[in-house]
N, C-alpha and C positions, 0 to 999 in steps of 0.2 A: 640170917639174911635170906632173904627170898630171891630163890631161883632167875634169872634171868636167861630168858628164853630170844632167839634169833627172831625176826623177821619169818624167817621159814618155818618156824612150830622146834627146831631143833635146841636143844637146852647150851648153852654159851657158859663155860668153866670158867671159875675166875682165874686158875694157874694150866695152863697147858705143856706139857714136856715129850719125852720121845715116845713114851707108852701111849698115845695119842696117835702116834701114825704107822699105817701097816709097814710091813716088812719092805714090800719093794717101793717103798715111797719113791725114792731114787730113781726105779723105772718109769715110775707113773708120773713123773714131774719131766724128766728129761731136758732137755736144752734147746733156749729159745731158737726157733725157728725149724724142730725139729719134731717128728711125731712124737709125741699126743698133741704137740704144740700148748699142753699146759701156760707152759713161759713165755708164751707167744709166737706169734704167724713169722716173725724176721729174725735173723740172728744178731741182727744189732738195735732192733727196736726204734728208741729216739734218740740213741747215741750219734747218729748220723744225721738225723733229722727231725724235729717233731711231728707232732699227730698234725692231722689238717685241722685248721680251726675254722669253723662254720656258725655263721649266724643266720638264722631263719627269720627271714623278713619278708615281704608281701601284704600290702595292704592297700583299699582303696582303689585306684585308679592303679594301669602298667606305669604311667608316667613316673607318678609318685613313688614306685618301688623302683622303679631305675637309675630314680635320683637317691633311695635308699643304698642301692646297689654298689653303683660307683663310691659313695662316701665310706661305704665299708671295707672296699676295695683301696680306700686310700688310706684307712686307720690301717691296714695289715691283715684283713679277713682274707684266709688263702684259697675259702672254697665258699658259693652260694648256696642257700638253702632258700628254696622257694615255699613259701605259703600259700594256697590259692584259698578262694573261698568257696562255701559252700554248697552254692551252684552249680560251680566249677569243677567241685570233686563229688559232685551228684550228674554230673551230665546234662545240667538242661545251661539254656542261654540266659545271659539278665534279663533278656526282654519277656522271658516265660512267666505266667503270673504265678508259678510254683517260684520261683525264685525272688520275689517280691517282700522287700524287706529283709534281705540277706547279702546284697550284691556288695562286694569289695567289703564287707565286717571281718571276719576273720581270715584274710588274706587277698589276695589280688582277684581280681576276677579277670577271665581268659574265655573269651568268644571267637576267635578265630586265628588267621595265622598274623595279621594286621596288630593283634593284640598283642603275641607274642614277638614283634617285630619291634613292637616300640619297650617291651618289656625289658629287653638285651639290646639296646639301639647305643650303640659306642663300648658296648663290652667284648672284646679278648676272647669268644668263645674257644677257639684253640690253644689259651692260655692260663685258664681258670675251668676248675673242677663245680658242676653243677648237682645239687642234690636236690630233687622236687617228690615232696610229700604231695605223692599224688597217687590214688589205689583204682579205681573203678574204669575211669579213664585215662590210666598213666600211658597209655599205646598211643595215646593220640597226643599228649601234652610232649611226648619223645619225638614223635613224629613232626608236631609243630617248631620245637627246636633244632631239628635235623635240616627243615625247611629252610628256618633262618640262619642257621650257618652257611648251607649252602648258596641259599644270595649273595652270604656273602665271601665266598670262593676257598670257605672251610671245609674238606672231606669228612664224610664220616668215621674216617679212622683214628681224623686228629682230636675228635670230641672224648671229653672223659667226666664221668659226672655216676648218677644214678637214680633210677624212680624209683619210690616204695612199690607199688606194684603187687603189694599183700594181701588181696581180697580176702583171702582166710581168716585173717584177724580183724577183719571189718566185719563180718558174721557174728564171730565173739564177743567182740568190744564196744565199738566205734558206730557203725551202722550207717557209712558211707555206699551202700553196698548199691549194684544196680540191677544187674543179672543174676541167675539162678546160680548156687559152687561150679556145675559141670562146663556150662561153655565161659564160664567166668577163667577157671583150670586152663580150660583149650587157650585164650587169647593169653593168657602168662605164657603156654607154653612158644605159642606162636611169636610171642617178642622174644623168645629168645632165640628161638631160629631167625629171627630176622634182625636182630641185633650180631649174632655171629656172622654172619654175612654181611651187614651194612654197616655196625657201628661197633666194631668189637673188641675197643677199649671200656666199653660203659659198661657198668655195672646194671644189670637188668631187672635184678627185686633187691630191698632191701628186707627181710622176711622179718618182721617185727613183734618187739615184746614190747616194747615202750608202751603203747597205749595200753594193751591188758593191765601194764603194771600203774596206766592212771587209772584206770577203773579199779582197782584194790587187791590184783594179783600180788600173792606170794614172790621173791624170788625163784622159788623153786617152779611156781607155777608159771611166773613168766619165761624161764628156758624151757620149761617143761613143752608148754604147747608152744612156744613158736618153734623149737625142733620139731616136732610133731606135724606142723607147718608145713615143714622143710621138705619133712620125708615127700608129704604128698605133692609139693613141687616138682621132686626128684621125678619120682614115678609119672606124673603128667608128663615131666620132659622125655622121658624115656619112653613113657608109652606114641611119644609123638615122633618116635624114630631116630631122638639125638642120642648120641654119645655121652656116657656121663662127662666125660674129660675134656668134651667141648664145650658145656655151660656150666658143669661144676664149677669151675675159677670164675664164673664171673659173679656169683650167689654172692651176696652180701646180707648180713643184719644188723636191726635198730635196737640198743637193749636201753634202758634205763639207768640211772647213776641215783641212787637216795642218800640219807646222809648216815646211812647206816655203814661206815665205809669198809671194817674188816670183812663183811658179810658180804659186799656188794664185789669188790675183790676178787671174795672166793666162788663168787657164780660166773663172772665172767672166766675165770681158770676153769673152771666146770664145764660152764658151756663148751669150750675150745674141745676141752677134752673128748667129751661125749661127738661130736660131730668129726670128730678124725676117726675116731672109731664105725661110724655108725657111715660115713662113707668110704672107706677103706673097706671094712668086712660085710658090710649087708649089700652097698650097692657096688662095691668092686674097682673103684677108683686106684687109679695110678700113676695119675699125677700129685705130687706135693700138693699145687697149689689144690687140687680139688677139693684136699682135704682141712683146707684153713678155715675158720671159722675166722671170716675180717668181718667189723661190726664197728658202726657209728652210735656214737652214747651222746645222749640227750638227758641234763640234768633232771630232776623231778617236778616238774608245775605241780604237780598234788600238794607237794609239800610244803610249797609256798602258800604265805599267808598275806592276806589283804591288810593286818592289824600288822603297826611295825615294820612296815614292809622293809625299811633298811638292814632287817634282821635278814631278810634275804640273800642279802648280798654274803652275808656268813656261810648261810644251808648252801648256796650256788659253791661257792669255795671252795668246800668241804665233799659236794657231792663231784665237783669236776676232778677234787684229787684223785676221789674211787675209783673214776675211769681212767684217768691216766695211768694208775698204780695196776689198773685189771690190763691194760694191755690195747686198748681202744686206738683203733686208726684214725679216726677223727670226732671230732665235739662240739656241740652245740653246748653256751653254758646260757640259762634261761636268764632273761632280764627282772630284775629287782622288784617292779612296778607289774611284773602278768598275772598276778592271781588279779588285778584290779582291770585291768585292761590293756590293746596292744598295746605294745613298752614304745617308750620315748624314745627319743635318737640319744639323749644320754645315758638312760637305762641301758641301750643295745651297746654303747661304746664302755660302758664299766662290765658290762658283761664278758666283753672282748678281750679289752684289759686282765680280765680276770684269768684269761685262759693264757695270755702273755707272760704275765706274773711266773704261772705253776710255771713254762715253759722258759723263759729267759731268767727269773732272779733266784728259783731253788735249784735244787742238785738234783732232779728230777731224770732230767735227760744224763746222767749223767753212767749211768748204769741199766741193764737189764732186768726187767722182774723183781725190784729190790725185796719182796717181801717170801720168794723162794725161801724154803727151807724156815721159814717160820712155823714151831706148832700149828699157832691158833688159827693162819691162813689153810695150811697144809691139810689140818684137822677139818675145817669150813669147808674146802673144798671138795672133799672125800664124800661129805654131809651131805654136802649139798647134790656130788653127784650122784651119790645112792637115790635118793630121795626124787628127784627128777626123772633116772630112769624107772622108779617103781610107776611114778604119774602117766611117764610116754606109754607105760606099757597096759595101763588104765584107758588112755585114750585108742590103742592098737586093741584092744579088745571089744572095740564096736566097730572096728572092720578097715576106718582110716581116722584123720582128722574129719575130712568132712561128713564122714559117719555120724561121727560124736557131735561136731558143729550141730546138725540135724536133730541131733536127740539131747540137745542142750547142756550137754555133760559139762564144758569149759567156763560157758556162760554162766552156770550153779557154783561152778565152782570157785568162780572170781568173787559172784557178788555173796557168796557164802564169805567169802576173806574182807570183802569190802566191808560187811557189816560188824563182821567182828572189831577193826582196824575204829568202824564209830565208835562203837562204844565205848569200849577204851580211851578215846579221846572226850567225850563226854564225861566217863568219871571220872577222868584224873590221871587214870593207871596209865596214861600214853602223853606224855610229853609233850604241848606244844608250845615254845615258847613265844610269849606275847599274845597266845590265843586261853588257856587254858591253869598258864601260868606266868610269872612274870607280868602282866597285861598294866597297861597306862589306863589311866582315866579318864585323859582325850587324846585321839590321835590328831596328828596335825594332817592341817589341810593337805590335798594333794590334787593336782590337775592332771587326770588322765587323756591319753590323747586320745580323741573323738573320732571318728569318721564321718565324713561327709555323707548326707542322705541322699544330696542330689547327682552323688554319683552314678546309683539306676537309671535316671531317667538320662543321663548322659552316654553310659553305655548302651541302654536302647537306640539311642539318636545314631551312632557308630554303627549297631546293627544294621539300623536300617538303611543307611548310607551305601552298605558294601554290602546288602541285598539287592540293591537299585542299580549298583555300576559294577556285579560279576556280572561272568556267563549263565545265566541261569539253566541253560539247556545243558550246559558241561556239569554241574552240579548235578543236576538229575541224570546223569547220565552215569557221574561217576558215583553217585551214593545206591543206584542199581548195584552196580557193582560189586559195593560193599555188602549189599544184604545177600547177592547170589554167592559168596565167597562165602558169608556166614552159614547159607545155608548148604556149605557144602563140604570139602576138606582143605580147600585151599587157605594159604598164610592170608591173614584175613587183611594183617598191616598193609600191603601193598595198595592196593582198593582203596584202605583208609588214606593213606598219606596222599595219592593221587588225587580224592576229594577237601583234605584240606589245604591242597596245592591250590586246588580249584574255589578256594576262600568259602567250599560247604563251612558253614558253622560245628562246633564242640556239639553242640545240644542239637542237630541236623545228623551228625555220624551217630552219635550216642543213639538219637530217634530210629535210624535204621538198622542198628543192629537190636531195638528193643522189639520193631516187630517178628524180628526172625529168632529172639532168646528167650523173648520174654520177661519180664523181670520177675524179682524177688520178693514172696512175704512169708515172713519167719511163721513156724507154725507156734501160736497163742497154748503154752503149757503150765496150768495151775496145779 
């Protein structure tokens, strides 16, 4: 019988027993809510309460996702997850001709604080948990929602939510990126000074693996570098004069759930571990919470298939169990219909469902950590964490993460795993059902939902409207501001928030910190 090997490169036993786990397993597992936090960040887990369940929606027009919003909010979704579009998470406006043929496609598009106005227009912001995947510009889409609670006579203490915020793995991965690593570092560090001062229930980066692990990262590689991430977060906050114990606790991450579920499990137990460790001993933490590794899991889009797509609904299943069974504070489960296009409003509601299911009809919440003291977990987890720290300390030996970002080390090393992952799937050796194998000889029809074209030319219209009836003198006066803050030490947020008070545009703030950062192009290495 031929070897079966992990996800990770690490060889997967058919019978696993006590000879399988070191001596002080015991120590190294501990109890939930307790360091290494192995078993988890709380001591009661979901026994008291389930994970947050989150559905990421944004698409088209604010309108349209608001009425997306609310209906979510009425099926039982306990937390938002924003989408914006491409524009939006590159920093220019719709009306920009770089943004032309992208506006409102893969999420909402956000031009100013009028957008974000009608985006949350009859939502609860003091009552509902906000998560917006947003990296490059996440200071100013926080900022834009801090506005609009405040109109409407919400503090900033009562807001609780999180922006991704991870420019580092947009380097890697993604290639949302705008500005150089270094003053990219400085504006992460500066939300978080100004998040502990003005908003200090929010979560301030989500430090993410999710996306490396769409691009064809390992398990081992996706906790690998997004710890690695982490550290150089740490260090930017610190070299910025904070306290580790004042934005430790607010550090959250994004991993991945595949349907690989004993493996996927034992990283999430990994990850935990290694980051109680690694802030505890290296950077000196002394707060519990500083040393919790909380993290939101996002099913796999990779692994969904356009062929058979109702086979989706299985992989989704299957992969939201991993994260509930790894310990995950909250979850997005992906819709049935995304590898084809954005999901339907009944794709998003079985999606939802799905994650009610794990939570109300099995015995799920019923216990802590149920797969403690399991060989095969126990064993995976040890694996996997050897194997990550050998990686972190691959990537520590060009000096940081953004050392190595620079000299392409992370980037080789994902699309080195992504290529091996085709092939395998092109010969056969890799599994996919409905694509590879199992496969129909016609799929049936399916009607994905479209986006409207003429939504550009209607968000230009909006531009232009509330460039004609602000202050225009206060605009310039406050986006001065912003680039003399860039160019200096001061929190740069202040300045910003003051010119999107002053209805300056997304791609107007973005424009004045570009002439004072500069922006980014990766150096071309064959």
């Amino acid at each position: 019988m031929a070897e079966r090997k992990a996800e990770s490169g690490f060889p997967v036993k058919p019978v696993y027993d006590q000879s399988d786990l070191p001596g002080d397993s015991d120590k190294q597992v501990g109890r939930p809510g307790e360091y290494p936090f192995t078993r988890g960040v709380y001591p009661t887990m979901y026994t008291s309460r389930p994970w947050t369940m989150r559905q990421y929606a944004g698409f088209g027009t604010a309108t349209e996702s608001n009425a997306r919003y609310h209906r979510l909010l009425e099926h039982g979704t306990m937390g938002l997850s924003v989408a914006f579009d491409l524009p939006t998470q590159m920093g220019y406006d719709s009306d920009d001709p770089v943004a032309h043929g992208e506006v409102g496609k893969v999420g909402v598009a956000i031009d100013s604080l009028a957008d974000m106005k009608t985006l949350f227009d009859g939502i609860p912001l003091d009552q509902v948990s906000t998560s917006m995947t947003i990296n490059a510009p996440a200071s100013l889409l926080l900022l834009l929602y801090q506005l609009v609670a405040q109109e409407a006579g919400i503090p900033g203490g009562a807001l609780n939510g999180t922006i991704q915020n991870d420019i580092l793995k947009e380097y890697i991965a993604r290639g949302t990126y705008i500005f150089p690593p270094k003053p990219s570092l400085r504006l992460v560090a500066d939300t978080f000074a100004y998040c502990r001062a003005e908003v200090p229930k929010w979560n301030t980066i989500s430090i993410s693996g999710y996306h490396m692990a769409e691009a064809g990262a390992t398990p081992v590689q996706e906790i690998a570098f997004t710890l690695a991430n982490g550290i150089d977060y740490v260090r930017a906050a610190l070299a910025a004069g904070l306290a580790v114990d004042d934005f430790a606790p607010r550090l959250s991450f994004f991993f991945v759930a595949r349907t690989t579920l004993l493996e996927e499990v034992a990283k999430f137990r990994a990850a935990r571990r290694i980051w109680a460790r690694l802030m505890r001993d290296e950077f000196g933490a002394k707060d519990p919470k500083s040393m919790m590794l909380r993290f939101h899991t996002q099913t796999a889009g990779v692994q969904l298939t356009a062929q058979q797509p109702e086979v989706n609904l299985v992989r989704v299943a299957v992969q939201g169990l991993g994260a509930v069974l790894g310990g995950t504070q909250s979850l997005h489960t992906n819709s049935y219909d995304e590898a084809i296009a954005l999901p339907t409003e009944k794709a998003a509601r079985l999606a939802l469902r799905t994650q009610q299911v794990l939570a109300y009809e099995t015995d799920l919440t019923a216990t802590v950590d149920p797969f403690a003291g399991s060989y095969v977990v126990e064993a995976m987890t040890d694996e996997i964490e050897a194997a990550a720290v050998a990686l972190m300390d691959r990537v520590a030996s060009y000096g940081s993460a953004v050392d190595a970002i620079e000299a392409g080390f992370q980037k080789n090393e994902i699309e080195t795993s992504a290529y091996r992952v085709a092939q395998e799937i092109d010969s056969g050796a890799r599994v996919v059902v409905g694509l590879n194998r199992f496969a129909v000889a016609e799929e049936e029809p399916y009607e994905p939902l479209r986006v409207d074209p003429a939504i550009e030319a209607a968000q230009a219209r909006r531009i232009a409207a509330i460039r004609e009836t602000r202050d225009s003198a206060a605009v310039e006066r406050a986006l001065a501001a912003v680039r003399s803050a860039a160019a200096g030490a001061d929190n740069v947020l202040y300045p910003m928030r003051e010119a999107l008070r002053a209805y300056a545009t997304v791609g107007e703030v973005c424009g004045a910190l570009r002439e004072v950062w500069g922006v980014y192009h990766p150096v071309e290495r064959f």
